[in-house]
C-alpha positions as CSV (number, residue, x, y, z in Angstrom):
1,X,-15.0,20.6,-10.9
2,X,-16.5,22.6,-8.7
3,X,-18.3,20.8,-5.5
4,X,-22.2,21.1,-5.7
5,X,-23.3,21.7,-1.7
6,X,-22.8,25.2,-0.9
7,X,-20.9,24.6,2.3
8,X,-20.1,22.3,5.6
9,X,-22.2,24.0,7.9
10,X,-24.0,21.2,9.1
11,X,-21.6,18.9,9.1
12,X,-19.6,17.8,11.6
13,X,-16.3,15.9,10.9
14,X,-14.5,16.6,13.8
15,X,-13.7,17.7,17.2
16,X,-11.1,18.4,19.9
17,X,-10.6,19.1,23.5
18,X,-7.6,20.7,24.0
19,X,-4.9,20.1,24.4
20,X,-4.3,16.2,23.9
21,X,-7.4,14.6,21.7
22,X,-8.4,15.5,18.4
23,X,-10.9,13.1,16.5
24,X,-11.8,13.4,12.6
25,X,-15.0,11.2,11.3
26,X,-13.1,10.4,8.0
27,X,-15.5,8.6,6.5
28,X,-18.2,11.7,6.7
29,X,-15.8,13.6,4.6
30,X,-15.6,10.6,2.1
31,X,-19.2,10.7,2.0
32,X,-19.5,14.4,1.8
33,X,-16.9,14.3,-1.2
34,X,-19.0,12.0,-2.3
35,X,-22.6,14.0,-2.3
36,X,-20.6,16.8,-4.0
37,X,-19.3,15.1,-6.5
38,X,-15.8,15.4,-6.1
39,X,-14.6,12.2,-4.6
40,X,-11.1,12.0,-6.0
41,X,-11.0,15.2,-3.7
42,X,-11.9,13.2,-0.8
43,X,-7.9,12.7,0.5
44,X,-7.3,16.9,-0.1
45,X,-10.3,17.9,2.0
46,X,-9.4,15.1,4.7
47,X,-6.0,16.4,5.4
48,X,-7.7,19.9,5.9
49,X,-10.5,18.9,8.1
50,X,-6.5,17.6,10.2
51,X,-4.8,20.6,10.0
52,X,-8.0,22.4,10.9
53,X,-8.3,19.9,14.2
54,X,-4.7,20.1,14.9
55,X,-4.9,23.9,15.0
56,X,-7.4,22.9,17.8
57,X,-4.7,21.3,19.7
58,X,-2.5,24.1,19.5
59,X,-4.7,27.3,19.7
60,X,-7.5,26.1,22.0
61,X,-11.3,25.5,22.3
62,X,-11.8,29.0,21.0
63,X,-9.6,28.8,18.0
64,X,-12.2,29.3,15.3
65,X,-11.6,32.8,12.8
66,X,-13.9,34.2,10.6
67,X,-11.4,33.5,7.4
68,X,-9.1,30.6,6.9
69,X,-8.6,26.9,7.9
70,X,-10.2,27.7,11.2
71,X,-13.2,29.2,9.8
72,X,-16.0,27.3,11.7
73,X,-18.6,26.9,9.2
74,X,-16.9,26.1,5.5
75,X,-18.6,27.4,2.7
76,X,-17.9,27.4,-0.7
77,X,-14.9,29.8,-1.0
78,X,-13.2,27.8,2.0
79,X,-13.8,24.6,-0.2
80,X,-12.5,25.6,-3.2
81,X,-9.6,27.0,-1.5
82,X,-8.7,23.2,0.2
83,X,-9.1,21.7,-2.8
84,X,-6.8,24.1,-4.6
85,X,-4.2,23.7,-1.5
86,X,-5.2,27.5,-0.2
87,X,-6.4,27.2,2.5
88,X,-4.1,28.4,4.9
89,X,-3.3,29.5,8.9
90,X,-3.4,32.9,9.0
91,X,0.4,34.3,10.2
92,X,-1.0,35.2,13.7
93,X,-2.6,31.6,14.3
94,X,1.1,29.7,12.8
95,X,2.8,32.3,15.3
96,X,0.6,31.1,18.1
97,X,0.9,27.8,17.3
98,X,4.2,27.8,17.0
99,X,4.8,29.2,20.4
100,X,2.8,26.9,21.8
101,X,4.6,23.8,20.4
102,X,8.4,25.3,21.8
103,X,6.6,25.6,25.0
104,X,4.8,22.1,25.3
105,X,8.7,21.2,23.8
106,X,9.9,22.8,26.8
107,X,7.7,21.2,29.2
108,X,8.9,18.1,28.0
109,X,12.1,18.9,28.4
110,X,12.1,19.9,31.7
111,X,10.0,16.7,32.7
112,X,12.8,14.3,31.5
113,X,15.2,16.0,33.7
């Protein structure tokens, strides 16, 4: 089934300040799930609207792309693609991210010494 509202744009399910809080309003993506008719969806799009305030944490305020799970306005194609399990990182934001979890590792680290 293929979700009624043609995108996300004005809704807001999330935020985070870099790099230690993130916040998700889970019960706006229920509801949204909800509006659109696909409310079985509502756990699929959830753990995106996460992973897309996760890669937040790990790439910054200015993480947002153009394609992708940091797209900063979901439309249709980005919704279709969570609830198929497509939508992704792209490789240069999981190679950033990446990086900056061995270094926050490191920091760590070196902090416990």
């Amino acid at each position: 089934m293929e979700p009624r509202g043609q995108n996300f744009e004005n809704e807001v399910f999330g935020f985070a300040n870099s790099p230690i809080l993130a916040s998700v309003y889970s019960e706006r993506v229920i509801q949204k799930a909800k509006r659109d008719g696909i409310e079985f969806q509502a756990p699929t799009l959830l753990g995106n609207v996460i992973a897309h305030e996760i890669g937040h944490l790990l790439l910054g305020k200015n993480g947002h792309a153009t394609t992708g799970i940091m797209r900063s306005k979901w439309q249709r194609d980005q919704i279709r693609a969570a609830l198929t399990g497509n939508l992704r990182f792209k490789d240069t934001e999981s190679t950033c991210m990446l990086a900056e979890l061995r270094k926050r590792s490191e920091t760590l680290t070196a902090l416990r010494k």
